[in-house]
Each structure stands twice: as structure tokens, then as C-alpha cells.
C-alpha positions in Angstrom: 0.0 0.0 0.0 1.1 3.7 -0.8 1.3 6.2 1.6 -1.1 8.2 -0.6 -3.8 5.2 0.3 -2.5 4.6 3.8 -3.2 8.4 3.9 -7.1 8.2 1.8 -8.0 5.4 4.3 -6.7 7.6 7.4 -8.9 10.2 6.4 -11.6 7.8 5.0 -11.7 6.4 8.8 -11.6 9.9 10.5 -14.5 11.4 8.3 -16.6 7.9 9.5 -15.7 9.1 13.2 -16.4 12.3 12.7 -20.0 11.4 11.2 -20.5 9.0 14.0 -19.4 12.0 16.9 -21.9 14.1 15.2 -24.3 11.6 15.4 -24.0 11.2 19.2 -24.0 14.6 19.8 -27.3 15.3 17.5 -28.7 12.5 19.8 -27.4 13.7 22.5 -28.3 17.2 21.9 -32.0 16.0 20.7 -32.7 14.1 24.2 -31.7 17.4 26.1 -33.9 19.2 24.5 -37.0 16.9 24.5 -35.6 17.1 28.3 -35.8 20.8 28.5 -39.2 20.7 26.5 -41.0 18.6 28.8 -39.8 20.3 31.9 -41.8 23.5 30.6 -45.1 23.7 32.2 -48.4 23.3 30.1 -50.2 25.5 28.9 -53.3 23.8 31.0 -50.9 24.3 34.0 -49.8 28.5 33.3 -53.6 29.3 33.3 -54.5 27.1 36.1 -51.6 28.9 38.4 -52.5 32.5 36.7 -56.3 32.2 37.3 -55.5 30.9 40.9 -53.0 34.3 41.5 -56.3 35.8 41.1 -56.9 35.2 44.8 -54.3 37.8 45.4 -56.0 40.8 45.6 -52.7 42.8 45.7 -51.5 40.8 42.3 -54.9 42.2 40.4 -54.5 45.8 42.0 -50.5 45.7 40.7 -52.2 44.2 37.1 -54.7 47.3 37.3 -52.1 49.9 38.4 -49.9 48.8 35.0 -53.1 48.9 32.8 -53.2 45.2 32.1 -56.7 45.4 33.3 -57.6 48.7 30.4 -55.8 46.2 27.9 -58.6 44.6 25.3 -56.4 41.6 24.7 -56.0 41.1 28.8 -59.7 41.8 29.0 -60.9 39.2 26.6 -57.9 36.5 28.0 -59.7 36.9 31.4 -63.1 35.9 29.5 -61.7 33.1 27.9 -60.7 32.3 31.8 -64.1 31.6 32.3 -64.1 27.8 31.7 -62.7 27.4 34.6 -65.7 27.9 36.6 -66.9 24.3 34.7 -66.7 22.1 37.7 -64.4 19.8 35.8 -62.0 22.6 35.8 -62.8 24.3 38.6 -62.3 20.8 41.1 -58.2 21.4 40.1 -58.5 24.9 41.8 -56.9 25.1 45.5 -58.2 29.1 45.8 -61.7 28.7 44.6 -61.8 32.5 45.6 -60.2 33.4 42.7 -63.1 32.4 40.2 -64.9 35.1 42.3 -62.1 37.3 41.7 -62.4 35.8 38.1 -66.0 36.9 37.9 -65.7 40.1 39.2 -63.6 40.8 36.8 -65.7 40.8 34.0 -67.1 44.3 34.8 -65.6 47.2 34.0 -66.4 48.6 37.1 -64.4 46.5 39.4 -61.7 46.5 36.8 -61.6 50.3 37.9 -62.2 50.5 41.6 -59.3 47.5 42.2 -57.0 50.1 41.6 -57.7 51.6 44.7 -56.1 50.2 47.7 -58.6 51.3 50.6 -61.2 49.2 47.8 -58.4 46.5 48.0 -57.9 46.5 52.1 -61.8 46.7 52.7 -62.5 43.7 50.1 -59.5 41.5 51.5 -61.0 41.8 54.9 -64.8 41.3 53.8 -63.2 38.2 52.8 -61.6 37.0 55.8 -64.0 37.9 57.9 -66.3 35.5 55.5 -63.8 33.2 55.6 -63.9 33.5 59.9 -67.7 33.1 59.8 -67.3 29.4 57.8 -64.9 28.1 60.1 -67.5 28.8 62.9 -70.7 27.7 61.2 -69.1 24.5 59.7 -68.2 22.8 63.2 -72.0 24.0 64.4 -73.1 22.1 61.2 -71.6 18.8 61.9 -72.8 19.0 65.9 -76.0 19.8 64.5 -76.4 16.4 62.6 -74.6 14.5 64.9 -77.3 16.2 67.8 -80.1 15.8 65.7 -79.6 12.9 63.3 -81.1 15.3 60.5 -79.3 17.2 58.4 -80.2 20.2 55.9 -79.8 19.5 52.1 -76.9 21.6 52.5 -75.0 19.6 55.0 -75.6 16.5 52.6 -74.1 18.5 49.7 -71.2 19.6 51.4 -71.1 15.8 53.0 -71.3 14.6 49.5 -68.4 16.5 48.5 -66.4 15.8 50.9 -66.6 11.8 50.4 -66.0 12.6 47.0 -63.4 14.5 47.2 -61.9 11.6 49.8 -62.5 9.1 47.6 -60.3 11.1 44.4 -57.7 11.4 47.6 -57.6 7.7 47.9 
């Protein structure tokens, strides 16, 4: 053999490595980035956090005070929000709150009085104090039926719920 072949096969051999490095890293490259990809939350997942932020009053006053709320696009986003008060979107939700929130925001007005922050302090403590008043009435609820062995259609319900909401749990 020549060295002129000796040299075509060195080469010859190299250019096959070379093809077979690029190979592996185009693999290797590809599985990172179906890595990266499917790290990325859903879509189904950004809304579902976004319309559960929502419950923070101060978040929507800081979106009025920047005009997101004046914005047409931001305006009709927040309608198309609205499938989340469908019960089989709405049973993912851990602030249920916010489809109030979500609700309220449908009318202009609100959209304009959130920007105000003595509006924002005397709603946020309308709702705890709501929130207070549940946490009393719901232990007087379950004495009462245990007391009376009756219940209101309301107790079912919120008994019925519950056991559901056990049973998904389990």
C-alpha cells in the first residue's frame, strides 16, 4: 500500500468518526432538548396557576395599576378564563376564591375600583372575615347532625363532597 492510500483510508476512517461524533451529539443534543421541553409547564398548567393568583387581591390591583386590566387583549384573555368555573376545571383549583375574583372581573367597574387600595384593604377583609364566619358555622353544622340525626340539604351536599373529594384522595 502507498502512503497516498495509507493516507485516503486515514482520512476515510476519520471522516466515518467524525459522522459517528456528530451523530451522538445530534442524539445527544436532541434528548436534552425533549428534556428541556418537557420540563416546561403546560399551557393547562400556566392558566391554572395564573387564574388561581387571582386570589391575590394585591397581584390584580398591581395588574390594574400597570393597565393590564384597560388592555382589550388582557380583558378578553380573562373571559376566555371563564371555563374554569366548569366544575371539571374548577375541582383542580386550590383558591376557589379566585373564580370570584375571576367573575368580578368581568365588569368594568371592578376592573376600575381595584385600583384603589382602601377598595383593595376593605374587600380583602370582607373576605376574611367571611372566611372567619365558615370556620364557625361549619363545626355547628356537623354538631348539629350529629345532635339531631337530620341534616339540611346543605350539610348532605357539602357531605357529599367531601366523600368525593376523599374518595379522588384515595
Amino acid at each position: 500500500m502507498s502512503i497516498q492510500q495509507d493516507s485516503n483510508n486515514n482520512n476515510n476512517n476519520n471522516n466515518n468518526n467524525d459522522n459517528n461524533n456528530d451523530n451522538n451529539n445530534n442524539v445527544i443534543q436532541e434528548n436534552s432538548y425533549n428534556k428541556l421541553m418537557n420540563s416546561f409547564p403546560t399551557r393547562w398548567e400556566i392558566e391554572l396557576e395564573f387564574v388561581q393568583s387571582l386570589s391575590n387581591l394585591p397581584y390584580v390591583s398591581y395588574l390594574a395599576q400597570n393597565n393590564y386590566l384597560k388592555d382589550e387583549k388582557f380583558i378578553n384573555y380573562l373571559n376566555y378564563l371563564q371555563y374554569w368555573n366548569n366544575p371539571n376545571y374548577s375541582k383542580y383549583l386550590v383558591y376557589p376564591n379566585c373564580l370570584h375574583i375571576l367573575n368580578l372581573l368581568q365588569q368594568e367597574q371592578f376592573r376600575n375600583d381595584i385600583i384603589n387600595p382602601d377598595f383593595v384593604n376593605k374587600l380583602m377583609n370582607d373576605m376574611i372575615q367571611r372566611w372567619q364566619e365558615n370556620e364557625i358555622q361549619q363545626p355547628q353544622i356537623e354538631n348539629n347532625k350529629d345532635n339531631n340525626n337530620t341534616s339540611n340539604t346543605n350539610t348532605s351536599n357539602t357531605n357529599e363532597i367531601r366523600d368525593e373529594k376523599d374518595q379522588e384522595m384515595n
